[in-house]
DSSP file (Angstrom, degrees, kcal/mol; ACC not computed):
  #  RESIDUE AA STRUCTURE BP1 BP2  ACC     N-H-->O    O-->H-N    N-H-->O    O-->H-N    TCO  KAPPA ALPHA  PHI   PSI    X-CA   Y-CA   Z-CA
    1    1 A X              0   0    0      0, 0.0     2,-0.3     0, 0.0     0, 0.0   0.000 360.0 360.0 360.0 137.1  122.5  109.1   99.5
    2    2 A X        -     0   0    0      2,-0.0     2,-0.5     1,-0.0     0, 0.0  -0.762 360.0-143.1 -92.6 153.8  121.8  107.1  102.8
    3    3 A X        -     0   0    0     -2,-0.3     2,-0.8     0, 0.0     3,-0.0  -0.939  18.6-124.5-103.4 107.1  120.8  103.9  102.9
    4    4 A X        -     0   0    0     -2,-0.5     2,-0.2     1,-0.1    -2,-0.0  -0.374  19.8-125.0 -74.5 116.2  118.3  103.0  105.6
    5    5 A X        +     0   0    0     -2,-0.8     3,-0.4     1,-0.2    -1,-0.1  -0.037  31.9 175.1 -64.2 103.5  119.4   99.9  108.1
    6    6 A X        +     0   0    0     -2,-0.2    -1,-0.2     1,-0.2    21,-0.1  -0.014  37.8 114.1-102.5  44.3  116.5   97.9  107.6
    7    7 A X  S    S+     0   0    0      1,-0.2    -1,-0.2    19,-0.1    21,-0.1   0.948  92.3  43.1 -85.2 -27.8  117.9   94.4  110.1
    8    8 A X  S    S+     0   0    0     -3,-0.4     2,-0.3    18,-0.1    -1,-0.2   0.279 102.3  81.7 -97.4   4.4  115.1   95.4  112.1
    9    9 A X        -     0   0    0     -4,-0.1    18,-1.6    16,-0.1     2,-0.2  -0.831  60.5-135.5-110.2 153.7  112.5   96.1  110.0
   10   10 A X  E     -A   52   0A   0     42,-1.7    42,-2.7    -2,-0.3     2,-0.2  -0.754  25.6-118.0 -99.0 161.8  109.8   94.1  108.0
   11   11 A X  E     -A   51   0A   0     19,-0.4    13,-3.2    14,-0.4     2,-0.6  -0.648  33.2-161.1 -99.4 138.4  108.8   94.5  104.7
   12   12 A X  E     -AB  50  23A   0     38,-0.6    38,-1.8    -2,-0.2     2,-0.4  -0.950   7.4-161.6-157.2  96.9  104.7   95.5  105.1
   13   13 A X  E     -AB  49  22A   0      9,-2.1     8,-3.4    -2,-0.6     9,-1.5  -0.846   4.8-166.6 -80.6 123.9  102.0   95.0  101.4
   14   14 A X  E     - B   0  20A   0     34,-2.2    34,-0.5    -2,-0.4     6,-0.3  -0.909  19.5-123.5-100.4 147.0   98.7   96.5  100.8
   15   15 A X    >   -     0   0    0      4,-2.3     3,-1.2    -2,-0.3    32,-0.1  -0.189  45.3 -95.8 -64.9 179.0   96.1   96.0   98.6
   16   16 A X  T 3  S+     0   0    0      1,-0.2    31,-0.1     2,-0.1    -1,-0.1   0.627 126.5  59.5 -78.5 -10.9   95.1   98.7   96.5
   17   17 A X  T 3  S-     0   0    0      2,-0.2    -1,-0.2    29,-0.0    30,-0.0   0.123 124.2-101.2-108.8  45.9   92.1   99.4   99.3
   18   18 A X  S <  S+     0   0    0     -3,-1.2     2,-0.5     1,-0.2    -2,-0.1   0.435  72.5 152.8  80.8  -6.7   94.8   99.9  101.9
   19   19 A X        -     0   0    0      1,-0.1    -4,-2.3    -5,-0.1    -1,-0.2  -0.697  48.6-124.3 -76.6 108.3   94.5   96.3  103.6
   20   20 A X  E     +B   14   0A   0     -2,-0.5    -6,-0.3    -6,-0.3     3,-0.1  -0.144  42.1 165.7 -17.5 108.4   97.7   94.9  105.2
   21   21 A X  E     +     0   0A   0     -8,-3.4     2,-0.3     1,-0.3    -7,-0.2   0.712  53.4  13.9-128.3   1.2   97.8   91.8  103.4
   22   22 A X  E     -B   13   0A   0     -9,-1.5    -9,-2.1    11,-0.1     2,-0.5  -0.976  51.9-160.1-145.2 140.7  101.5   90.2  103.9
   23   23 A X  E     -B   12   0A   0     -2,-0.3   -11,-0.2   -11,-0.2     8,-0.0  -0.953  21.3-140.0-124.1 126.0  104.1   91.0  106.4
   24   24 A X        -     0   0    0    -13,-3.2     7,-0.1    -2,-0.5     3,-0.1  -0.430  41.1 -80.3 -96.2 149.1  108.0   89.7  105.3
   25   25 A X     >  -     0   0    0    -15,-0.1     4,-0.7     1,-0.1   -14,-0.4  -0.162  57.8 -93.1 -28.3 133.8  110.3   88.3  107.9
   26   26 A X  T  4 S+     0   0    0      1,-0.2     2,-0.9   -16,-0.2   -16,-0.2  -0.342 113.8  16.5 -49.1 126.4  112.3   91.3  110.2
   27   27 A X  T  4 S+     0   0    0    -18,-1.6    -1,-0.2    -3,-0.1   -19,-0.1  -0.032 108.6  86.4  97.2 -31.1  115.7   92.0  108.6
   28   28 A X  T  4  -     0   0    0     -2,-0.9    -2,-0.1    -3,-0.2    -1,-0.1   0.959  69.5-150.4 -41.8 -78.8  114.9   90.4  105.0
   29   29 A X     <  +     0   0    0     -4,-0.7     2,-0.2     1,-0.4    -1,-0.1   0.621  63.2 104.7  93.7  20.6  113.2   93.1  102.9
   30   30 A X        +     0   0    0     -5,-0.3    -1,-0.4   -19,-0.1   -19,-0.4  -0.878  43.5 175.5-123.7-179.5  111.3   90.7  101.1
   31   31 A X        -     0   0    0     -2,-0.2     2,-0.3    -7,-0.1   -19,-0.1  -0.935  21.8-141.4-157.7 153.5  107.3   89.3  101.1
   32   32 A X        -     0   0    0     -2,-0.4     2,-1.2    -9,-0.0    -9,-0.1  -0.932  16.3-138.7-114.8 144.4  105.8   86.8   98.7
   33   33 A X        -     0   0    0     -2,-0.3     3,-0.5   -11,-0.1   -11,-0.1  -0.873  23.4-155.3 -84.4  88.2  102.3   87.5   97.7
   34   34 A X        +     0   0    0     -2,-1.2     3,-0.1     1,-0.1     0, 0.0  -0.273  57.9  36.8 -89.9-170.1   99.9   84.6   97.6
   35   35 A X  S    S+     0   0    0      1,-0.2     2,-0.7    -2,-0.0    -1,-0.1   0.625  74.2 125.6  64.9   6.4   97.0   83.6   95.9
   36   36 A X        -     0   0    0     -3,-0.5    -1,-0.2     4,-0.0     4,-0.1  -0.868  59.6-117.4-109.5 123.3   97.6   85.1   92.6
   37   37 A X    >   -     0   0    0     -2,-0.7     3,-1.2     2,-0.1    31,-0.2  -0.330  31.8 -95.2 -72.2 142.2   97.4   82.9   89.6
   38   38 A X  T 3  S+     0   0    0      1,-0.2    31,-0.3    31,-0.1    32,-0.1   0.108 115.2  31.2 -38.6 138.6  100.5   82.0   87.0
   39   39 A X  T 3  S+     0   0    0     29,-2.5    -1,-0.2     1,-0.3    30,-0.1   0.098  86.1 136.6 122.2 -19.8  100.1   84.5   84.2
   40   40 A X    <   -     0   0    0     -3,-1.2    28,-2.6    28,-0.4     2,-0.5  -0.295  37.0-159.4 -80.9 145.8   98.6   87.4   86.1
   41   41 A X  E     -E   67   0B   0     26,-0.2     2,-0.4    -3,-0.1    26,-0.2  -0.904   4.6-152.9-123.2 153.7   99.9   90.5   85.4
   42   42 A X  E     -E   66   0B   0     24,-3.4    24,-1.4    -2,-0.5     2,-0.4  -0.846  16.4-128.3-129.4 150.6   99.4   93.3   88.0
   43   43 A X    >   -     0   0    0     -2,-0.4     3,-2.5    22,-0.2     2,-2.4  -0.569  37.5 -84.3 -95.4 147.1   99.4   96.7   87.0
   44   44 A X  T 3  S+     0   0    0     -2,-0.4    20,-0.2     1,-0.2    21,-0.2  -0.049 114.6  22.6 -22.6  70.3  101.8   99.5   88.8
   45   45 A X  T 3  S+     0   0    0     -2,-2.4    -1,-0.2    18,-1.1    19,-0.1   0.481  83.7 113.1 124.4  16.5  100.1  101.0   92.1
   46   46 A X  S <  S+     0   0    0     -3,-2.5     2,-0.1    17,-0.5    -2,-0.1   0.854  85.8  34.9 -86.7 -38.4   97.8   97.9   92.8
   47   47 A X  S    S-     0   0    0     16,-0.5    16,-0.6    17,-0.1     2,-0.2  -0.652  71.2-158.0 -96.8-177.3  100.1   97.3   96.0
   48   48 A X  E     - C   0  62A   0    -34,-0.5   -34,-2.2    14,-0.2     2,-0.4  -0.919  11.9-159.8-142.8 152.6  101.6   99.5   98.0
   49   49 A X  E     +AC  13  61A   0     12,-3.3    12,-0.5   -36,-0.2     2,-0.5  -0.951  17.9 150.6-129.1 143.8  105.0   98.7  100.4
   50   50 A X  E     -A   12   0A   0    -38,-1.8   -38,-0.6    -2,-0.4     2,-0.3  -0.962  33.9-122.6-169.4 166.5  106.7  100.1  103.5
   51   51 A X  E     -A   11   0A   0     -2,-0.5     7,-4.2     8,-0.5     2,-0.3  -0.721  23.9-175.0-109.1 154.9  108.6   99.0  106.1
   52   52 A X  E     -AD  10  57A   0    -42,-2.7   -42,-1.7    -2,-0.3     5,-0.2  -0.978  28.6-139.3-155.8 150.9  108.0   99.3  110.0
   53   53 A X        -     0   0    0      3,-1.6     4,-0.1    -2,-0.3    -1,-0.1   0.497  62.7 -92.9 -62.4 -19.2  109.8   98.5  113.0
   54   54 A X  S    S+     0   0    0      2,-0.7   -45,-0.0   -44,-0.1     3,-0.0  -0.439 126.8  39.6 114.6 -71.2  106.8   97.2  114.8
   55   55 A X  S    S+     0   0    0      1,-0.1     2,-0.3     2,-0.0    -3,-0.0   0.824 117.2  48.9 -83.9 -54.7  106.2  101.2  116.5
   56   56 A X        -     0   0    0      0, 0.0    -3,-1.6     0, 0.0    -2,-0.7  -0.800  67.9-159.5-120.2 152.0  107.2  103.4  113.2
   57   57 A X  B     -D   52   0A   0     -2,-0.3    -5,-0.2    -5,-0.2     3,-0.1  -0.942  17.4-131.9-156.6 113.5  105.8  102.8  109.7
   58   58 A X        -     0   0    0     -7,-4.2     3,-0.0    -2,-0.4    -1,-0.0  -0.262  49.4 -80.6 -70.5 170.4  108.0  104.3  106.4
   59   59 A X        -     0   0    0      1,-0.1    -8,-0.5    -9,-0.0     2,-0.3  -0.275  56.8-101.2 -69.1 162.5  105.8  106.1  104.0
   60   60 A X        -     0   0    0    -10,-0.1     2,-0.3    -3,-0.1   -10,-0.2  -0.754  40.2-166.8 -99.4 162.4  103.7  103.6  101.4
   61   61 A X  E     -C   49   0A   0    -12,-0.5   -12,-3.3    -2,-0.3     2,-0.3  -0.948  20.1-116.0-137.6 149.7  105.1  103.2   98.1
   62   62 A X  E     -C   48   0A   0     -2,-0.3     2,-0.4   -14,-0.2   -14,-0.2  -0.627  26.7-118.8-112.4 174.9  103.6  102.0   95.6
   63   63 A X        -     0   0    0    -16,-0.6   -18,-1.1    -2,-0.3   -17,-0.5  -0.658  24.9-109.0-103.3 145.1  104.8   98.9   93.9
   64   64 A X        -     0   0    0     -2,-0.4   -19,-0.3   -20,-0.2   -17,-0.1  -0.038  42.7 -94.7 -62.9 167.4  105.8   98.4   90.4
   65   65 A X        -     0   0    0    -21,-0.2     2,-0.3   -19,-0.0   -22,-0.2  -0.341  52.1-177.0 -81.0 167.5  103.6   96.5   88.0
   66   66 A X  E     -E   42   0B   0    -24,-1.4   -24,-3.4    -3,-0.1     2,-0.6  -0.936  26.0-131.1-151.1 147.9  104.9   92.5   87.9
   67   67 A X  E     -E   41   0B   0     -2,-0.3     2,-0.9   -26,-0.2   -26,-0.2  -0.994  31.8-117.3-122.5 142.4  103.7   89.7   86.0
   68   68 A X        -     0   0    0    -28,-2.6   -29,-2.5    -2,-0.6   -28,-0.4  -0.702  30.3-126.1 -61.0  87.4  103.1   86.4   88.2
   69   69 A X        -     0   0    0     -2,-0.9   -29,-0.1   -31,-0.3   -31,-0.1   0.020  17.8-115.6 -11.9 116.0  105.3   83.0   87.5
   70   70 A X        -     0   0    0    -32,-0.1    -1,-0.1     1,-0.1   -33,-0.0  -0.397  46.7 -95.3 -65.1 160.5  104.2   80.2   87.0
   71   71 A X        -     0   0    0     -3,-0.1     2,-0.2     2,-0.1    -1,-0.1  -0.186  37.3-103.1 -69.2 176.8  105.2   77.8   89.8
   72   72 A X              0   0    0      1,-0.1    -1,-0.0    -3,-0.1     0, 0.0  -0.534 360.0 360.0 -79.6 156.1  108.2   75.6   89.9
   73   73 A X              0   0    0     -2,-0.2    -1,-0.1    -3,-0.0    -2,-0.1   0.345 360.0 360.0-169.9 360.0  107.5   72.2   89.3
């Protein structure tokens, strides 16, 4: 299996009608999602993720379902 050098890519979320809606820091390979309240639980394939370089753009994938934290405090 290869492992793909992602130091130069960012990490790229869609909503579920295809809308960009956070783009993670270059080289991380993480995003936070805001605006969703403690408790919510999101089902499997409501995002989608892929990384891109800025010029080239990985397939989207979709993301697994998650339940939402409450914050720290």
């Amino acid at each position: 299996m290869t492992v793909a050098d992602r130091s130069n890519q960012s990490l790229l979320i869609y909503d579920k009608a295809g809308k960009l809606i956070v783009t993670g820091e270059k080289g991380k390979g993480t995003v936070t999602i805001t605006g969703l309240a403690a408790g919510t639980k999101v089902a499997a394939g409501d995002y989608k993720a892929s990384f891109s370089d800025g010029t080239n753009e990985s397939d989207k994938l979709p993301v697994s379902a998650f339940d939402v934290l409450p914050a720290e405090g």
